[in-house]
C-alpha positions, -999 to 999 in steps of 0.1 A, spaced: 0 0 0 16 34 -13 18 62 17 -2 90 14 14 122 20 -3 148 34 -2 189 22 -10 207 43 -30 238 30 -8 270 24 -14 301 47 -31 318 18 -60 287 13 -63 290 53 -66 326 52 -93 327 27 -111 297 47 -111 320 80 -125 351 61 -154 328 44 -160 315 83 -165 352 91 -187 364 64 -209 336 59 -233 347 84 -236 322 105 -213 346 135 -238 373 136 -268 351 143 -267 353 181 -263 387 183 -286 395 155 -318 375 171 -305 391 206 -310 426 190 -341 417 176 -353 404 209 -347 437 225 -364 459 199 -395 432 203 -393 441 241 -393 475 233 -428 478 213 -439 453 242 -431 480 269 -448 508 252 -481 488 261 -472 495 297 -490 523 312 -466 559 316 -442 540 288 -465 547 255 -450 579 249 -418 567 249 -400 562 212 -396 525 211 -357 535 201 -354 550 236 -367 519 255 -345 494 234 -312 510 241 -324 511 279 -329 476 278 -298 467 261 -280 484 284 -296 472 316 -286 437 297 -250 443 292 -247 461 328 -269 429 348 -261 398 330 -235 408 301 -234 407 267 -219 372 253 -189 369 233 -209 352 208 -234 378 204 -207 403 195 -200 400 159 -240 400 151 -240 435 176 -216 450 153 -234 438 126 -264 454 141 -244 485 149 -233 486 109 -255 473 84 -289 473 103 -283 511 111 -277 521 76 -301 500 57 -326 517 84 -313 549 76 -320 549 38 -353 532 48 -360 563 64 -362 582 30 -392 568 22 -412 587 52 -402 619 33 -410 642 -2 -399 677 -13 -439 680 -18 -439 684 22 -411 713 17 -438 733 -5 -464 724 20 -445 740 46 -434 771 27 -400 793 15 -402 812 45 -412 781 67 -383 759 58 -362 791 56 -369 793 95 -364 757 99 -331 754 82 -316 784 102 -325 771 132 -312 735 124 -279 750 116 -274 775 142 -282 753 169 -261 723 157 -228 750 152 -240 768 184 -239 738 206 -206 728 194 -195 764 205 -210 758 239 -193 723 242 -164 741 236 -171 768 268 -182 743 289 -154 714 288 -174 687 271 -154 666 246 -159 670 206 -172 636 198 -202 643 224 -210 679 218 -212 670 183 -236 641 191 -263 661 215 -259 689 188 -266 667 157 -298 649 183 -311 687 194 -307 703 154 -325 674 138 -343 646 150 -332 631 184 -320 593 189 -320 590 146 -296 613 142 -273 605 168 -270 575 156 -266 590 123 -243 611 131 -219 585 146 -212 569 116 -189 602 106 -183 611 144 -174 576 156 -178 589 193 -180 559 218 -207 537 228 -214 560 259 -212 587 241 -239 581 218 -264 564 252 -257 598 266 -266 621 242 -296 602 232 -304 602 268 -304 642 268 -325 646 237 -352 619 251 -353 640 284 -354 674 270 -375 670 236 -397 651 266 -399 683 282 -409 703 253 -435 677 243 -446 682 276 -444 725 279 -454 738 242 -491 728 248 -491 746 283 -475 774 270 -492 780 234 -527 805 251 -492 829 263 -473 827 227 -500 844 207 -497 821 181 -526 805 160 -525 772 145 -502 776 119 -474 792 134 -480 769 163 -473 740 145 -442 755 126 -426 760 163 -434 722 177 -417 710 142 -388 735 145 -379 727 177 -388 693 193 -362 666 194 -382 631 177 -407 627 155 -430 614 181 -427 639 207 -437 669 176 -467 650 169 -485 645 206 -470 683 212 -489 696 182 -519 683 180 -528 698 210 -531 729 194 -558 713 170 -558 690 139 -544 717 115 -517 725 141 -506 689 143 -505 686 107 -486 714 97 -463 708 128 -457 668 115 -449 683 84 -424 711 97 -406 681 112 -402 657 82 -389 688 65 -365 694 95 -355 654 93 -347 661 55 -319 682 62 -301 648 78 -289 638 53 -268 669 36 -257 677 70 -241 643 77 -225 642 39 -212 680 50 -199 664 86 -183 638 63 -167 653 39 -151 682 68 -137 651 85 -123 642 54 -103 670 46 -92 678 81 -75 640 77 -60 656 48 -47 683 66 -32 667 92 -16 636 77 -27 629 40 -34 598 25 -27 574 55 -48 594 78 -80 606 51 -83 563 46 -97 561 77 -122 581 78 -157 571 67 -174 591 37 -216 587 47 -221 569 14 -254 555 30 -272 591 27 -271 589 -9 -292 557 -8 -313 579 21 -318 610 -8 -323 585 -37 -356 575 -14 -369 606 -11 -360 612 -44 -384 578 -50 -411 589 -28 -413 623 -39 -418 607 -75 -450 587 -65 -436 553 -67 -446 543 -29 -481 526 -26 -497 545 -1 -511 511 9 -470 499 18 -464 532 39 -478 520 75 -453 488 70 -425 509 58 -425 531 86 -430 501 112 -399 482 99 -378 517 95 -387 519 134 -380 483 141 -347 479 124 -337 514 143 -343 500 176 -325 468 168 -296 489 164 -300 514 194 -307 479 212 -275 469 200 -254 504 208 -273 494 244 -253 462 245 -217 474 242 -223 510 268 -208 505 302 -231 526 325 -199 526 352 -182 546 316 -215 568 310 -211 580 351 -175 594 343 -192 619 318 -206 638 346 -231 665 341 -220 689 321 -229 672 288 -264 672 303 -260 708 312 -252 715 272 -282 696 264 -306 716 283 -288 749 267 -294 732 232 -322 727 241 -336 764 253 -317 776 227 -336 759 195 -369 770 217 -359 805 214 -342 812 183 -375 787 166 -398 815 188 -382 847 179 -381 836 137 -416 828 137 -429 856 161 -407 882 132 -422 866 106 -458 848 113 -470 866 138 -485 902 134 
């Protein structure tokens, strides 16, 4: 009987072997059905009484992180987290086009979006000022300003795929937008019979201001059905200007890597190539091309897939890490906070009030 040699396989056949092991999908299965799980635990809270206000992206990153910090993520769940953390959070984000249309832009008005844009930006460049005064590092300034400018927990998350702040960073500032677009949801109605504003220019101000989506729409309906309307509107204009801001945030990072260390440096950092697929949805919804009959569904899984990834961003923050922030990132959340109020106020007193 001849004797059989063995080969053994060369470095580069093993090396390809590995990499197939790691992208055939079968890693990011525990981690994947654990995100899932939390963002189903989510929608199940809401049902609780006090908790139905809550975004359902708020409540999954609180349970992921009550997860991590009690019983602790697994080491097999990790790769399907990142996974979450990645892919989940950008296919959401172009997903998120399809909510929107530049017909909503008209609705509002030249002078409408005019105000919302100037607010958007002053506040986002103005809270990175104050972060500045006030001692609170870049990464999370930039977060609380992108959450405060735009549209709360979305656009952090957003944000961070051009900021790449830490996990903490991100809990935190989603943390200050919850609890102060909360506050607004929760003041605006109180204080609309001293504003002197009708229906119209009530709405413009909850959409100009507010933090989420959510929080806009129980705010301005309770100045009437038009109110709530045109306020819902005002905000998914607002949420429009996501995207060219993150390209902008993008492309600044980009040439600062330039600036500071050329080639090696601008490599690393990540160009927002996901927004284009978020304005080529707009682009589609704006054409007609949406049933109207597929629009309840695409919102639900747009809202889904964005809480398995805040569930996920819950599973890797260290609440003993989010502690050592101390309060003065909160502090220059409430002063984003008063300060799109204001500057929303003043605009539309000058220009819809008589």
């Amino acid at each position: 009987m001849a004797e059989t040699t063995l080969i053994p396989a060369s470095p580069r056949k093993k090396l390809s072997l590995d990499r197939l092991g790691r992208r055939d999908g079968t890693n990011i299965v525990p981690g994947l059905l654990l995100g899932i799980a939390i963002a189903g635990a989510a929608y199940l809270a809401r049902l609780l009484p006090g908790l139905s206000a809550l975004s359902p992206l708020v409540i999954a990153i609180v349970i992921g992180m009550a997860f991590h910090n009690l019983v602790g993520t697994p080491p097999a769940a990790k790769a399907g987290v990142k996974f979450c953390l990645r892919r989940i959070l950008r296919f959401a984000i172009v997903l998120l086009g399809l909510q929107l249309t530049f017909a909503q832009v008209r609705m509002v008005g030249a002078t409408g979006f005019a105000i919302i844009a100037a607010t958007l930006f002053a506040t986002f460049f103005a809270t990175r000022w104050m972060g500045r005064l006030m001692g609170v590092e870049a990464k999370l300034a930039e977060l609380i300003a992108a959450g405060t400018s735009i549209c709360g927990a979305s656009a952090v998350i957003a944000t961070n795929t051009v900021t790449r702040a830490a996990d903490e960073d991100v809990a935190y500032a989603v943390a200050c937008v919850t609890v102060f677009g909360s506050l607004s949801m929760l003041l605006a109605p109180v204080l609309l019979p001293l504003t002197g504003f009708d229906a119209h220019a009530y709405g413009l101000w909850t959409g100009a201001s507010i933090h989420e989506v959510a929080q806009v729409v129980a705010a301005a309906f309770q100045g009437g059905q038009p109110a709530g309307e045109f306020g819902t509107v005002a905000k998914l204009s607002r949420v429009m200007l996501l995207g060219p801001l993150v390209i902008g945030l993008g492309l600044a990072a980009l040439r600062q890597a330039r600036r500071d260390g050329g080639a090696a440096n601008s490599a690393s950092v990540p160009l927002p190539w996901f927004v284009f697929g978020f304005i080529a949805m707009v682009l589609v919804n704006s054409a007609g091309l949406v049933p109207d009959e597929a629009r309840p569904a695409i919102v639900t899984t747009t809202t889904f897939l964005l809480a398995v990834a805040l569930g996920a961003m819950g599973l890797e923050t260290d609440v003993a890490k989010l502690r050592l922030k101390g309060l003065r990132p909160l502090a220059l959340g409430a002063a984003a906070w008063l300060f799109i109020s204001a500057v929303s106020f003043i605009l539309i007193a000058a220009f819809f009030t008589g």
